[in-house]
C-alpha positions in Angstrom: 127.4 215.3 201.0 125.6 218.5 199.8 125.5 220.6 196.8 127.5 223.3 197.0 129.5 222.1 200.2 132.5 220.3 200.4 131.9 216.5 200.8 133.3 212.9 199.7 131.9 211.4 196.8 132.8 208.0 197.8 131.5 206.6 201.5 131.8 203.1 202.4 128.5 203.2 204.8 125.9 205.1 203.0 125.7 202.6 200.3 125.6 199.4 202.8 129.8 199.4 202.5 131.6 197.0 200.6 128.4 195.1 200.0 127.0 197.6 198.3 130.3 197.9 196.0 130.0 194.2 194.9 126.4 195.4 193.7 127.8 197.7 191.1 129.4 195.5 188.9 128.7 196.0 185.8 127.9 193.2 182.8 131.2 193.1 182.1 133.1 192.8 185.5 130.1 190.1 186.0 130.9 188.0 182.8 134.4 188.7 183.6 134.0 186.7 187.0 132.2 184.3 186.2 134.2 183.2 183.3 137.3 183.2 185.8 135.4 180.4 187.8 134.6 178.6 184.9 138.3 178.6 184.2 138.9 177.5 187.5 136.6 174.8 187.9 137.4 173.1 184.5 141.1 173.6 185.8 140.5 171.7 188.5 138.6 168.5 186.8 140.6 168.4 183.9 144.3 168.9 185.7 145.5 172.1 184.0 147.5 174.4 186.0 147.8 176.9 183.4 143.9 176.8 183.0 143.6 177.5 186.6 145.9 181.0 186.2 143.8 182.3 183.6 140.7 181.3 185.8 142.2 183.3 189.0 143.2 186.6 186.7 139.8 186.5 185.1 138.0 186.3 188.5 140.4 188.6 190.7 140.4 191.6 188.5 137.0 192.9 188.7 137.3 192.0 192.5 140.3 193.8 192.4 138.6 197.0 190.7 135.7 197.1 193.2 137.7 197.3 195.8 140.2 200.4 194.8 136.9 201.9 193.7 135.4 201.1 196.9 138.5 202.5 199.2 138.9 205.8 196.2 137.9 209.1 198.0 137.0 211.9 195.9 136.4 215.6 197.3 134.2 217.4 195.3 131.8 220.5 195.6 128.7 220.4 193.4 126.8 223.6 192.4 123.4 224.0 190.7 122.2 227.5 189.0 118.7 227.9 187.1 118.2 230.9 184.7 115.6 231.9 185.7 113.9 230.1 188.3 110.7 231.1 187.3 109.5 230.6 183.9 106.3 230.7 182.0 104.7 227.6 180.1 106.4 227.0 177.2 109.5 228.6 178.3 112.8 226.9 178.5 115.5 227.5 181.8 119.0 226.7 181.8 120.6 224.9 184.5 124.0 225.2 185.3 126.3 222.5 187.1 129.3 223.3 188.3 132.1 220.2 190.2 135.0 221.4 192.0 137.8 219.4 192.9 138.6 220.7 196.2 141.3 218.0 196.6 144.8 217.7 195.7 144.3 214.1 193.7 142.9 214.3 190.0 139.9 212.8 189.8 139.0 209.5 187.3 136.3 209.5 184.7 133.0 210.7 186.2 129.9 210.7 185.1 127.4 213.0 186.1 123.8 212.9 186.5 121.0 215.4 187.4 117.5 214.2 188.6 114.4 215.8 186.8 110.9 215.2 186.6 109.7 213.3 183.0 107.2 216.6 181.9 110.9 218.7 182.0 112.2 216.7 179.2 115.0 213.3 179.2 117.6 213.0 182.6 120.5 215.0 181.5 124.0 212.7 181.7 127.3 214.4 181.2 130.7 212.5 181.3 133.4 214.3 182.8 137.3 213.4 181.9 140.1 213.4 184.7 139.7 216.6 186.5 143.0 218.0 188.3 143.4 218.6 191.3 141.4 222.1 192.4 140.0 221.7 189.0 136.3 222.8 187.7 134.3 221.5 185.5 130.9 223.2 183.8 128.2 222.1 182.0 124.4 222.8 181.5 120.8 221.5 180.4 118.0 223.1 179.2 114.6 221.9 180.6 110.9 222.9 179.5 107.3 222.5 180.4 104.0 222.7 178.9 102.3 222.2 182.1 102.1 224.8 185.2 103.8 223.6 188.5 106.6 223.3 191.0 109.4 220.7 189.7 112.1 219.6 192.3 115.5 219.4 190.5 118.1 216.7 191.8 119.9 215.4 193.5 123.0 215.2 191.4 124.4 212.1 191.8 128.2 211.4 190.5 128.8 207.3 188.8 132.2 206.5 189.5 134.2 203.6 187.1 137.1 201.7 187.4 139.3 202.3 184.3 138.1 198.8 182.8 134.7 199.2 183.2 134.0 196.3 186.0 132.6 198.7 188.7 129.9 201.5 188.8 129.5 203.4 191.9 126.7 205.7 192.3 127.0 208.4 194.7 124.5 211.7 195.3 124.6 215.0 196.4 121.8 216.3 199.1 120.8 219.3 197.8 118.3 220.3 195.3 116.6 223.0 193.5 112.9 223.5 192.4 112.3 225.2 189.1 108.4 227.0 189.3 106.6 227.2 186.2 103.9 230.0 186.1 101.0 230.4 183.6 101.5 232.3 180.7 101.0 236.0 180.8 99.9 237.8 177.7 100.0 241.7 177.5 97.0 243.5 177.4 95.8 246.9 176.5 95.6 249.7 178.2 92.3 251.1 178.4 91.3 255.1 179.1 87.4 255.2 180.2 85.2 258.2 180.1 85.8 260.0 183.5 89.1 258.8 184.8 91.2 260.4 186.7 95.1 260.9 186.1 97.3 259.8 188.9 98.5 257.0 191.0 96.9 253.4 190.3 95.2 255.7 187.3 92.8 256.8 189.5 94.1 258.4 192.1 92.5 259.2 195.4 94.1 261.2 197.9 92.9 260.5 202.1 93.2 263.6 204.4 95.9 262.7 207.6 93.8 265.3 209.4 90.3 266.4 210.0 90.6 269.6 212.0 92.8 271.7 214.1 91.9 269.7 217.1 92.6 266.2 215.5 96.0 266.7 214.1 98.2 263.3 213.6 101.8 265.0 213.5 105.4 263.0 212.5 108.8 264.0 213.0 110.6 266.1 210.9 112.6 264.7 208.0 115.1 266.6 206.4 113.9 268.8 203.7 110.2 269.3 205.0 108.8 272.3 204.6 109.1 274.7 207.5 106.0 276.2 206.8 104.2 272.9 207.7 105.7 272.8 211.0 102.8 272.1 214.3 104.3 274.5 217.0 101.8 273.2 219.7 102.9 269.3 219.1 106.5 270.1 218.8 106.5 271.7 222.3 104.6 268.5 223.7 107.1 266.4 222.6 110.1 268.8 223.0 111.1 267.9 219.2 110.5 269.6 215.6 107.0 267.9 214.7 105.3 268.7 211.1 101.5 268.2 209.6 101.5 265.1 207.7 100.7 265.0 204.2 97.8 263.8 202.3 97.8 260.0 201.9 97.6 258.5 198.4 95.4 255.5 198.4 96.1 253.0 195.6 93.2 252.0 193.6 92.3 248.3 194.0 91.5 245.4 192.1 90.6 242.0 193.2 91.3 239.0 190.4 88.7 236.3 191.1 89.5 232.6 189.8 86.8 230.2 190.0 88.8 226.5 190.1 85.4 224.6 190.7 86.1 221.5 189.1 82.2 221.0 188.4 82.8 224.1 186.7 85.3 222.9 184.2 86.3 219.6 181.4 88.9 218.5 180.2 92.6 218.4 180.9 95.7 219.8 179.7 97.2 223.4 178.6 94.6 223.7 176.6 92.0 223.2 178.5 89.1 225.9 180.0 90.6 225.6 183.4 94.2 226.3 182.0 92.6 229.4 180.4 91.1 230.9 183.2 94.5 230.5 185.4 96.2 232.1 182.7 94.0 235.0 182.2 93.9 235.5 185.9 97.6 235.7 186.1 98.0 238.2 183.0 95.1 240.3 184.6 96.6 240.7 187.9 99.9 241.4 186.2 98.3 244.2 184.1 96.7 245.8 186.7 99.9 246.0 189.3 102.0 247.5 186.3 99.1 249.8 186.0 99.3 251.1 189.8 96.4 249.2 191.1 96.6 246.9 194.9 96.2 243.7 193.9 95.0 240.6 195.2 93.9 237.0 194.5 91.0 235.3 195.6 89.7 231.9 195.1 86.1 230.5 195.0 87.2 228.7 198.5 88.0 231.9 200.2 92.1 232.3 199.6 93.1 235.6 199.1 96.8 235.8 198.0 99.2 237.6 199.3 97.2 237.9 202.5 98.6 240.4 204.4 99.0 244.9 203.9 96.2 246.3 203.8 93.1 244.1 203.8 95.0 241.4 202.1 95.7 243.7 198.8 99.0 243.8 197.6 101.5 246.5 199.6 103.8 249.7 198.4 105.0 250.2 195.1 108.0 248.8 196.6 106.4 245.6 196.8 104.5 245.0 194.2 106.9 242.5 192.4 107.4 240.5 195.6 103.3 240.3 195.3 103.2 239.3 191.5 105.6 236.8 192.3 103.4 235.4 195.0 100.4 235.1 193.0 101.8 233.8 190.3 103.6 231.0 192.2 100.0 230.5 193.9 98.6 230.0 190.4 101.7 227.9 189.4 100.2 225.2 191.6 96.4 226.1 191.8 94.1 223.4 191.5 90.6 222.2 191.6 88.5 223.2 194.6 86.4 220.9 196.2 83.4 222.1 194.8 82.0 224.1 197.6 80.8 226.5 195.5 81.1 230.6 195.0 79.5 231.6 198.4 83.4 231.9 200.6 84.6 234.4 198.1 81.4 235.8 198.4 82.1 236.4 202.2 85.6 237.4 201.6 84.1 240.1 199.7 81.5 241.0 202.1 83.4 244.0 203.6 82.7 246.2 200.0 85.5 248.7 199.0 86.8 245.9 196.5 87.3 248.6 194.4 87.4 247.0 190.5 86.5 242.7 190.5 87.8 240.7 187.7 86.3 237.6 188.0 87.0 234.3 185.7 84.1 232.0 186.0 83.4 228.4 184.7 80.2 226.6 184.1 77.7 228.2 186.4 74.5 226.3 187.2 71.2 228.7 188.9 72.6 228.7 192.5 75.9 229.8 191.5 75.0 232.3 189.5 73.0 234.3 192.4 75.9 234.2 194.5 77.8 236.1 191.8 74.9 238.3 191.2 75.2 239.6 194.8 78.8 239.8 194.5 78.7 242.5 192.3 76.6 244.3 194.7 79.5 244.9 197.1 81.8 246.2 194.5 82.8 248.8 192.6 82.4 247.7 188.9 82.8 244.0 187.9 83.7 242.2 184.7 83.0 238.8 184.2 84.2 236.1 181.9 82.4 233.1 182.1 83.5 230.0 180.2 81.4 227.2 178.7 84.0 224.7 179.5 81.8 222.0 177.6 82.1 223.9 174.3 85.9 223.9 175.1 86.2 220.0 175.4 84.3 219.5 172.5 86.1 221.8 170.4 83.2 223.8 169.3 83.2 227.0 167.9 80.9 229.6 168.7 78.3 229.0 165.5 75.0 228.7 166.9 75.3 230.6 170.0 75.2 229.9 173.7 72.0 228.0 174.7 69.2 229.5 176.2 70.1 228.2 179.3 73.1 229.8 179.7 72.2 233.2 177.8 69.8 233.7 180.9 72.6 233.4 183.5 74.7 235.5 181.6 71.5 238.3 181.2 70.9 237.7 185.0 74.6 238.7 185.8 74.4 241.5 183.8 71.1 242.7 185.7 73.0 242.5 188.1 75.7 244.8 186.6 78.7 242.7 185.5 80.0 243.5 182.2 80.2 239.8 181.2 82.1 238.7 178.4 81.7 234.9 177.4 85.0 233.4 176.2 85.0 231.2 173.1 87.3 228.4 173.0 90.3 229.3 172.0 89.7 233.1 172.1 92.5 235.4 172.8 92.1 237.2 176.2 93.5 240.9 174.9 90.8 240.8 172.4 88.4 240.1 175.0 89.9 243.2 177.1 89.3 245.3 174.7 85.8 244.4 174.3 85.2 244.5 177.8 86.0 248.2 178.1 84.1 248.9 175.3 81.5 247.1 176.6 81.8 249.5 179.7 81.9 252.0 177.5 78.9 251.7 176.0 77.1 251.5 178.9 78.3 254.6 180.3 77.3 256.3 177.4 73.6 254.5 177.6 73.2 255.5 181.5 72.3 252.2 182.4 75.3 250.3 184.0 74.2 250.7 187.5 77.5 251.1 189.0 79.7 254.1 190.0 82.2 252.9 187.5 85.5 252.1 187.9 88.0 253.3 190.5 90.0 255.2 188.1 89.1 253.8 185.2 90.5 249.8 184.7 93.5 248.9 182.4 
C-alpha cells in the first residue's frame, strides 16, 4: 500500500497473518482473557456452571474482536503535502495529510500516525472518527529544525481498534516524503565600487560572435531580426535566410569557497564556527546570483556544485534558481572533510578566470595558509573571512586581539591580496559585507591592492 495510491489498510500476510493479529491485543483485551480462564478454571474445580459462562464470554470476546479486525478491509488513499519543502533553520513547514475512503463501507475509528525524525519535534497522532464511504479526512502538523539537513518524513501508518478496545492493528503506507532544511540566508548589501560598470551581472562584459569578414559564425533567421544584419554569402551556402549573430553577454562570475576542514573548526551545533561559515556561504552565493553573477560552489576537497554549464558555474538567467536550489541543498547536508587540506580547491581553481572568490576559511595553520596565498594569484579579486573557531568555542570576544600567530597569516594573505576580514564570534555577516567593500575601497583609493579589481564591482 502506498501513499497517494489506492491500497488495503488491513492485509492478513504482511503482518505474519492472524499471528500477528493476536499480537495486538491491547492491556485490556489481555486482562480480559486471562480473567475469562481464570473463570473457567475455578469453574471447573469448584463445579460452577454459571462460573464457567462468564469465564467463556470473558475469554471469547477479545478473541472474537481480533478476528473481525483481522478479516475488516479498509480502502484508503493516503496523501502527504509539505509547505514548503525547503525551509531555512529555524523555520517551521506544514505538512498536510489527506485519507480517502475510496470504498463504499464507512470506516471505524482510525488513528493516524506520521513518522518523523526526533530534531523535527514529537510524532504527530491524529484520531480520525467513522469516515463514510468516499469520505476525506484532513489534518496537519507543523514540524521545525534548528539543525541543517535532509529529514525523511513517514511512512504513515493507520492503528485500527475494535470498538471495545481489545485489538490494535498497525498498518503503514509505503511512501514518504523528505523535508530539506537549508542554512539560514541573511540579506546583504549591495555594494557600488569605484569603477564598475552598469549592466548584466553588474559588470557587464560583452564577447564578439565574430572576428572578421572571413570568420563569420552565422544563425538562422528568427522572426523579427533585423534585415540589415542579414550575411548574403552564408545564406546562399545554405539556401536559407542566415543573419550575423549578435554580441554575446558574458555573466560575471563568482566562485563561493567553503572550507569544512574539520581541523579547521570546534565545536558543535547551530551556533557553532562551522555552522557560520555554511551559512554565510549560502547567503553569499544567494546575493551574488540575485545580483547577476554565475555562481558556483566549491569545497576545500575539490566539489564544485552545480557542476555542469559553463566551467561548472551556474547557467542562464533561466536557471539560476534551479542552481541556488542546488547549492543550497549541497550545503543542507555539507559536512566535514577529511582533512586533506586546501590544495584540491586550489587545483580546481588552477584554470584562472574565477572572476570574484569568496572564500570562508577556518583555523589555518602555515601550510594552509600558502595554498590560499596562491589562490588568490589565479583570481580576479578575493575576500576572505577567516574564523578563529577556538575563540568561537570559548565564547570569547574579540578584547585583546587575535594572537600574533594568527595576525601574521592574516598579513600574509593580504600580501597576497585578499581583502581578509576576521569574523568575531557571533558577528553578523552583513556587517562584515559592508566592511569588506570598504575595505576594497580603501585600497583602491591607496593604489596598493594588487589586483585588477572586481569583475564588475561585487555586491
Amino acid at each position: 500500500m502506498t501513499a497517494g495510491e489506492p491500497g488495503a489498510v488491513q492485509d492478513g500476510s504482511s503482518k505474519g497473518g492472524l499471528r500477528a493479529a493476536f499480537g495486538g491485543l491491547t492491556t485490556r483485551g489481555r486482562s480480559f482473557l486471562a480473567a475469562g480462564v481464570a473463570a473457567a478454571v475455578c469453574a471447573y474445580v469448584l463445579g460452577q456452571a454459571d462460573l464457567l459462562r462468564v469465564g467463556l464470554l470473558l475469554a471469547v470476546l477479545p478473541l472474537v474482536c481480533v478476528i473481525v479486525l483481522y478479516r475488516t478491509r479498509y480502502r484508503v488513499t493516503g496523501t502527504r503535502r509539505l509547505t514548503p519543502s525547503r525551509v531555512p533553520t529555524g523555520s517551521e513547514a506544514r505538512v498536510h495529510l489527506r485519507m480517502d475512503n475510496v470504498s463504499r463501507l464507512p470506516t471505524g475509528l482510525l488513528m493516524l500516525q506520521d513518522r518523523v525524525p526526533y530534531v523535527l519535534g514529537p510524532r504527530p497522532r491524529f484520531v480520525l472518527d467513522r469516515v463514510e464511504g468516499g469520505g476525506r479526512r484532513e489534518v496537519s502538523y507543523r514540524v521545525r529544525s534548528d539543525l541543517r539537513g535532509r529529514y525523511p518524513l513517514g511512512p504513515l501508518q493507520l492503528r485500527l481498534s475494535d470498538p471495545f478496545g481489545m485489538c490494535e492493528l498497525t498498518r503503514s503506507f509505503s511512501a514518504y516524503d523528505t523535508l530539506v532544511v537549508i542554512p539560514r540566508t541573511v540579506p546583504l548589501p549591495a555594494l557600488r565600487l569605484a569603477g564598475e560598470a552598469s549592466g548584466y551581472g553588474d559588470g557587464r562584459q560583452r564577447s564578439l560572435a565574430l572576428a572578421g569578414e572571413d570568420d563569420i559564425i552565422p544563425r538562422g533567421y528568427r522572426h523579427g531580426d533585423d534585415l540589415r544584419r542579414v550575411h548574403w554569402r552564408s545564406t546562399a551556402r545554405y539556401g536559407e535566410l542566415m543573419v550575423r549573430r549578435e554580441e554575446q553577454p558574458q555573466r560575471a562570475r563568482c566562485t563561493v569557497l567553503l572550507d569544512t576542514r574539520q581541523v579547521g573548526y570546534t565545536g558543535a551545533g547551530p551556533d557553532s564556527a562551522f555552522e557560520w561559515a555554511v551559512s554565510g556561504a549560502a547567503s553569499a552565493l544567494v546575493h551574488m546570483l540575485e545580483r547577476g553573477f554565475a555562481v558556483r560552489l566549491l569545497t576545500d576537497d575539490g566539489n564544485a556544485v552545480p557542476g555542469s554549464g559553463s566551467d561548472g558555474f551556474a547557467g542562464s538567467t533561466q536557471e539560476s534558481a534551479d542552481s541556488a536550489g542546488l547549492m543550497l541543498d549541497t550545503l543542507a547536508v555539507v559536512d566535514h572533510s577529511d582533512g586533506g587540506g586546501l590544495s584540491r580547491a586550489h587545483d580546481v581553481l588552477r584554470g584562472g578566470n574565477e572572476g570574484l572568490l569568496i572564500a570562508f576559511f577556518g583555523d589555518l595553520d602555515d601550510e594552509q595558509t600558502s595554498v590560499a596565498a596562491r589562490m588568490r594569484q589565479r583570481t580576479g579579486a578575493a575576500v576572505a573571512f577567516v574564523l578563529d573557531s577556538a575563540r568561537w568555542s570559548s565564547g570569547m570576544e574579540q578584547l585583546l586581539g587575535p594572537p600574533e600567530r594568527a595576525e601574521e597569516r592574516l598579513r600574509q594573505l593580504r600580501e597576497a591580496g585578499w581583502i581578509v576580514v576576521p569574523v568575531p564570534p557571533g558577528a553578523e555577516l552583513p556587517a562584515l559585507w559592508q566592511l569588506a567593500g570598504q575595505m576594497r575601497t580603501d585600497t583602491q583609493s591607496a593604489g596598493n591592492g594588487g589586483s585588477t579589481g572586481f569583475p564588475g564591482g561585487w555586491s
